[in-house]
N, C-alpha and C positions, 0 to 999 in steps of 0.2 A: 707654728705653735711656740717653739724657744724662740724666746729673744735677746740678742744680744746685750751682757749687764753693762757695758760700755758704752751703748749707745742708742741702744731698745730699739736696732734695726733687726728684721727677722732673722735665722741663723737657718743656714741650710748644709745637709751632708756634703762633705768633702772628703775624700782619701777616710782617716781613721780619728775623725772630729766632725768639726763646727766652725762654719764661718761666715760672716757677714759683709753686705755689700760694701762697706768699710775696709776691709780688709782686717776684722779682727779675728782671729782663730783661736779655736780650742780645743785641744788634742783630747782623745779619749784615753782614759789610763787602759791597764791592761787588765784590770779588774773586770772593766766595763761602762766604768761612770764618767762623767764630764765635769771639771773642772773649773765651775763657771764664778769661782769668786778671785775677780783681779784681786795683785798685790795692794792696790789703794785703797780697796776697799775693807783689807784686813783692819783690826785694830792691835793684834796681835801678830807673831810670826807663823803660829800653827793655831790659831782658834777653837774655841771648841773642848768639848770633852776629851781627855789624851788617850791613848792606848790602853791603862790597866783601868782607866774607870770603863771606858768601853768591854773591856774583856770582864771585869767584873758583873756589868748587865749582863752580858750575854751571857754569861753560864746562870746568874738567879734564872732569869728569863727562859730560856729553856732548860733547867729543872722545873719547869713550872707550876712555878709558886703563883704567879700574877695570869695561870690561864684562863681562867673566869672575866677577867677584863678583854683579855682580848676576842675572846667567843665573842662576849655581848658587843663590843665593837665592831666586830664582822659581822652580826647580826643586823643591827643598824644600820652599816653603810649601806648592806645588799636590799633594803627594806627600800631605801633612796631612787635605788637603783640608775645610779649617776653613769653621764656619758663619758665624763674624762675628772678624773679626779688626781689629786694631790699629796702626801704627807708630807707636813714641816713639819721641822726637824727629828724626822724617822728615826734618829741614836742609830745602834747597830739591826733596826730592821725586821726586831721580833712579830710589832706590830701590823708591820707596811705588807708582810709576806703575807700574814691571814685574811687581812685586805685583800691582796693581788687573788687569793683563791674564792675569793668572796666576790669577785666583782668581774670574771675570764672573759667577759668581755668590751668589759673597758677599758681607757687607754689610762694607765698610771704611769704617774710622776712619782719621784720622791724625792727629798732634799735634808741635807743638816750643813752647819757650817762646820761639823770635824771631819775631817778628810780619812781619819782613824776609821771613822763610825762608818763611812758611807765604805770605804776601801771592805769592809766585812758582810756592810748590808746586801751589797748587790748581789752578794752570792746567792742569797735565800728566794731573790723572783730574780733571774737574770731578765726577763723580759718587760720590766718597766724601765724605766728611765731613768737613771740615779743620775741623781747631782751633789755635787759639792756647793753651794750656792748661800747667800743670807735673808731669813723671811725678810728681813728690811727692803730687799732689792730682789723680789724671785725672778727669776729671769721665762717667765714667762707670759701670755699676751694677757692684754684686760680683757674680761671675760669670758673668756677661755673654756674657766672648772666649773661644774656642779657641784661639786662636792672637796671641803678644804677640810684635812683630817690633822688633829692635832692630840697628840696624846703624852700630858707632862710636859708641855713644852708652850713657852710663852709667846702669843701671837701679837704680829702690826695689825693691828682690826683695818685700821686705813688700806694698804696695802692686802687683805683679805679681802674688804668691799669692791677691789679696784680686781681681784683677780676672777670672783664669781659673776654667775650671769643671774639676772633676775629669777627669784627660786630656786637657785641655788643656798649651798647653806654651807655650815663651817661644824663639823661632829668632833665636840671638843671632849675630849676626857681629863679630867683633871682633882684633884685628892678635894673631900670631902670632909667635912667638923673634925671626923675622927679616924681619920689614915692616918697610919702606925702611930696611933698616941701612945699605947706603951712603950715603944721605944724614945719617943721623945720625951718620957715622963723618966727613962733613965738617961737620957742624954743633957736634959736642964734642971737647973734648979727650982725652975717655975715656967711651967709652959702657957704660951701664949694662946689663948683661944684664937682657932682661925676661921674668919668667916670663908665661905667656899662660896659664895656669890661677889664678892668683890670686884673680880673681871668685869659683871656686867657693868659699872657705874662709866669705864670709858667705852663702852660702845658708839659709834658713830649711826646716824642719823636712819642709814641706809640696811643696816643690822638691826634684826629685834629676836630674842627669844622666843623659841616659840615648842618647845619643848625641852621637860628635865626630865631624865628619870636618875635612879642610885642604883648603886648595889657593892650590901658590903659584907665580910664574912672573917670570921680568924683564922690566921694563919700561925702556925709552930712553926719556929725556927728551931729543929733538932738538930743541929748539925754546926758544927764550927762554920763551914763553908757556906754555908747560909748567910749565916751572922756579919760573915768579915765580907760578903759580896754584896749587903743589903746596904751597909753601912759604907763601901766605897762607892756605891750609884745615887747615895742619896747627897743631898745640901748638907742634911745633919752629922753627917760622918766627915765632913772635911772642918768641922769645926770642933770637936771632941778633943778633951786630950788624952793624955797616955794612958794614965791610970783609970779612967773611966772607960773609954774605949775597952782595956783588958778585963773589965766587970761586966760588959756587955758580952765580950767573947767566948765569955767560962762557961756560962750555965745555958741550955735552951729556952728559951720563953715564950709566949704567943703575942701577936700584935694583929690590929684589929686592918684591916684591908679596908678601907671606906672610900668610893668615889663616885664622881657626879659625870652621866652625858649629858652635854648640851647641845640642842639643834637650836643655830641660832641662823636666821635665813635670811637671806639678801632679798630687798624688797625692790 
C-alpha cells in the first residue's frame, strides 16, 4: 500500500519504520507517524504551516467554532462508505479524527507536508497512518483510495485521479462567496469577490462533479482568543498590519462561516 517517495517501489515494515527493496528506509518518529518527505524534495528547510500557526488552529478548532463543518464532513464521508481512504493535508487533525470515527472500519491514511502539524495530529486517531509526505508526490499506490478528503487545502487533481479507483471520489470542503467576509471586509480596503467554483475549470478528464452541497452559518468571535487564533490560521492574517490587526482584536464581531462539499468522482 505505501510506496516508496524515492523510487515508487512498495515499502514494507522493518524494526520501527519502512523500507524498500532498494534499500531506502524510513524511521517512524516517536509520535507515531512516518517521515516520507526526502530532503530533495523539500523546497524549504521545514515546509509547511510552523508550530504557532498550527497551535493556533488547534485551539479555534477545538473550542469549536467550525464544528458544524466537520459533522457534515463526517456525515458525508460515512454516506461513501469508502474501503481505504485519505486526508491531504489534515493540518493538526481536527478534521482527519472525526473521519477515523466516522469510518472504524476502514483503513485511514493521512498526510501534510508540516512535520509541526502531523507531530500533534497523530495523537487524536493513533490508529491511521500519518505521514509527513507532499500531495505532489503521496507516497502511496495508484488506485489504492476510494475516497481522497480534502478540507481548506489545495489539491494535484492529476495526482488525486492517479491515486483513486474508479468510483471513487475526492470530498472536497473548501470556503464558499461568503466565508468570513466580515472579516475581510475589516482586513481590505476593497474585497475581492470570490468565485468558489474556480477549482473546477483545471479538472482533468478522468474527474467530473458530480455533487455540491453548502452550509453556512454566523459565527461571534467573543473572545480576544478567538480573534487573534482565527486571524493566525488564516492567509488573511499574515498579511494585515499592525494597526488594523489591533482594530480587529479590540471589539468581538460576527463573521458569516460559508462553505462548499464537493463530490467530485473518478470515472
Amino acid at each position: 500500500m505505501l510506496i516508496c517517495p524515492i523510487c515508487s517501489g512498495a515499502l514494507h515494515s522493518l524494526d520501527n519504520g519502512v523500507q524498500c527493496s532498494h534499500g531506502h528506509r524510513f524511521d517512524r518518529a516517536r509520535q507515531g507517524y512516518l517521515n516520507l518527505l526526502p530532503v530533495q524534495h523539500k523546497k524549504s528547510l521545514d515546509p509547511g504551516d510552523n508550530a504557532a500557526m498550527v497551535e493556533a488552529r488547534r485551539r479555534f478548532l477545538d473550542a469549536g467554532h467550525y464544528a458544524p463543518l466537520a459533522a457534515r464532513l463526517a456525515e458525508l464521508a460515512a454516506a461513501r462508505a469508502p474501503a481505504r481512504w485519505i486526508d491531504i493535508g489534515c493540518g493538526e487533525g481536527y478534521y482527519t479524527a472525526q473521519l477515523a470515527e466516522a469510518l472504524p472500519d476502514a483503513d485511514g491514511y493521512a498526510l501534510d507536508i508540516s512535520r509541526e502539524a502531523v507531530k500533534r495530529a497523530c495523537k487524536r486517531a493513533p490508529q491511521l497512518t500519518w505521514m509527513v509526505a507532499s500531495m505532489a508526490r503521496v507516497p502511496l499506490a495508484s488506485a489504492s483510495c476510494t475516497l481522497l478528503a480534502s478540507v481548506f487545502s489545495p489539491i494535484d487533481w492529476n495526482e488525486a485521479a492517479r491515486l483513486l479507483r474508479p468510483g471513487g471520489g475526492i470530498l472536497r470542503l473548501g470556503p464558499a462567496r461568503m466565508h468570513l467576509f466580515e472579516l475581510r471586509q475589516k482586513l481590505y480596503d476593497e474585497v475581492r469577490d470570490y468565485v468558489d467554483d474556480k477549482h473546477l475549470a483545471d479538472l482533468p478528464d478522468e474527474l467530473k462533479l458530480a455533487d455540491t452541497q453548502t452550509l453556512e452559518f454566523r459565527l461571534t468571535l467573543d473572545s480576544h482568543a478567538a480573534r487573534a487564533d482565527l486571524l493566525a490560521m488564516t492567509p488573511h492574517g499574515w498579511r494585515v498590519n499592525a494597526e488594523r490587526r489591533e482594530r480587529i482584536l479590540a471589539e468581538p464581531f460576527e463573521v458569516t462561516v460559508s462553505v462548499r462539499y464537493d463530490w467530485i468522482e473518478r470515472q
